[in-house]
N, C-alpha and C positions, 0 to 999 in steps of 0.2 A: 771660484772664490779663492781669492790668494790672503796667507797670514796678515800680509802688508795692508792691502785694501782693510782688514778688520783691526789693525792695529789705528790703523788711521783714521777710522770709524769712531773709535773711543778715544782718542786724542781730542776731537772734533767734540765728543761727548762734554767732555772733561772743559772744557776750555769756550766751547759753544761761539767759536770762532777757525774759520778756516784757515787767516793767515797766521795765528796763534801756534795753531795744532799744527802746519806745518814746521813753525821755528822750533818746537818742541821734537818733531821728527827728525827734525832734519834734514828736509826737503824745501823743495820749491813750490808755493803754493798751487801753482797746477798743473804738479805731478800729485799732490794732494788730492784734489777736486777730481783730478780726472779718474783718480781710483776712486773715489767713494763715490761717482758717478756710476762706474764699470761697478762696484759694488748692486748700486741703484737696481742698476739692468739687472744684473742677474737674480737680485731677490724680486723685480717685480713692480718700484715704483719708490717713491720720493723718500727716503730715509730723515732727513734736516729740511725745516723749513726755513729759507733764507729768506728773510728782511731784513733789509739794509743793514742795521747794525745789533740785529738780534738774530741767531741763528737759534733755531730748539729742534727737538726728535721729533717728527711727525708721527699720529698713529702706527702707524709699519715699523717706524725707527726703533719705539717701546715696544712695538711685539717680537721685532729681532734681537734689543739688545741681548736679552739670557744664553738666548741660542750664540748668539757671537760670544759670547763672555765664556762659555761652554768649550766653546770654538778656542779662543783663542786662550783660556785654561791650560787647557789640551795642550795645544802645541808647546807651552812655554813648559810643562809638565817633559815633555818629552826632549826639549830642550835641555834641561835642567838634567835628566836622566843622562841623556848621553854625554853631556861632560863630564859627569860621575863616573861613564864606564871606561871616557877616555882617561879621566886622570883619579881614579878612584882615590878616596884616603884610606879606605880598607883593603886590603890582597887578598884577596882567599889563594889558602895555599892547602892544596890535596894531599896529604901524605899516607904512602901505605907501608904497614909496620907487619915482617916477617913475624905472626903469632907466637913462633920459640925465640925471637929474639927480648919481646917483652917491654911493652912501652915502661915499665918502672926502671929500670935500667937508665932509660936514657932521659930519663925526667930533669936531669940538672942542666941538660943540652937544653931540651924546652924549655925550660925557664930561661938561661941565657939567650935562647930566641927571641922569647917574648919581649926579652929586656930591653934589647938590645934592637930590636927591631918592634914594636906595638903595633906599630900598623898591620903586620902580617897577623891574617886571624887563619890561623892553624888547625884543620883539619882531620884525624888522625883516625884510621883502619888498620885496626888489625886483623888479618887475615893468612891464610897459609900461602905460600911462594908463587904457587903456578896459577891463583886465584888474583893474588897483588897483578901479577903480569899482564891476565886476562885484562885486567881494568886499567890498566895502562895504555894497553892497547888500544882499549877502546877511550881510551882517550877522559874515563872517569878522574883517575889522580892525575898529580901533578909530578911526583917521585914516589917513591919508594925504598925502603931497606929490605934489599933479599939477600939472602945467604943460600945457595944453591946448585955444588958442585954440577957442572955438567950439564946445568937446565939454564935458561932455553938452548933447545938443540935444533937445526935444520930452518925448517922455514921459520917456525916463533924466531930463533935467533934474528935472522939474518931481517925479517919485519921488525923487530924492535932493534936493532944498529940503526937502520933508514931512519926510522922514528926517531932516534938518539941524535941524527947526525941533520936531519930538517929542522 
């Protein structure tokens, strides 16, 4: 079962004509027909009864539409989701705040963030240096303020430069 065939399904519902429901797709009537044909098959039998100039749901039509409606919920649900995550209007932005550094400090920054930017919804951990890192690493924040002569050293280092520089 393809989205297509169940979108075409409820056009046909809606309209209770095939060459209708095609103009409304945007298709060619039998590329229409022959999906909700291919539909037919695979649920099992006659979904529309065609007379001449009245098409209606046959019994099977009514007992699939939910389940298609369900069906095709779903996808547009998921449709709808993913162009959110492509072009979101909110950012989540992970930030992690060196614990002695002290987010009151830098409150007037934040504010000018938020101003300045609203979309961005701001995150904020405070936590101790080698802790902020840790979650960096793994990939929980997004940035971080450390203050931290000397740390990372050796391999932390040279794994968060790579990480910095991908």
């Amino acid at each position: 079962m393809e989205i297509h065939q169940v979108r075409y399904f409820f056009a046909v519902c809606e309209t209770l004509n095939f060459t209708r429901a095609a103009e409304e797709c945007n298709v060619a009537q039998p590329l229409l027909t022959r999906a909700v044909k291919k539909l037919e098959e695979e649920l099992g039998g006659e979904l529309f009864r065609r007379e001449r100039n009245q098409t209606h749901l046959t019994e099977l039509g009514r007992l699939m539409k939910p389940h298609l409606e369900q069906i095709y919920g779903s996808s547009e649900a998921a449709r709808v989701e993913a162009k959110g995550f492509r072009k979101p209007e909110i950012v989540p932005l992970k930030m992690g705040l060196m614990c002695t550094i002290g987010s009151a400090r830098l409150l007037g920054v934040f504010m000018r963030l938020h101003a300045e930017l609203p979309a961005v919804d701001l995150t904020l951990r405070e936590a101790p240096g080698k802790t902020l890192i840790e979650e960096m690493m793994a990939g929980e924040l997004d940035v971080a303020l450390i203050v931290m002569p000397g740390y990372p050293n050796g391999s932390t280092r040279d794994r968060f430069i790579q990480s910095a520089m991908s």
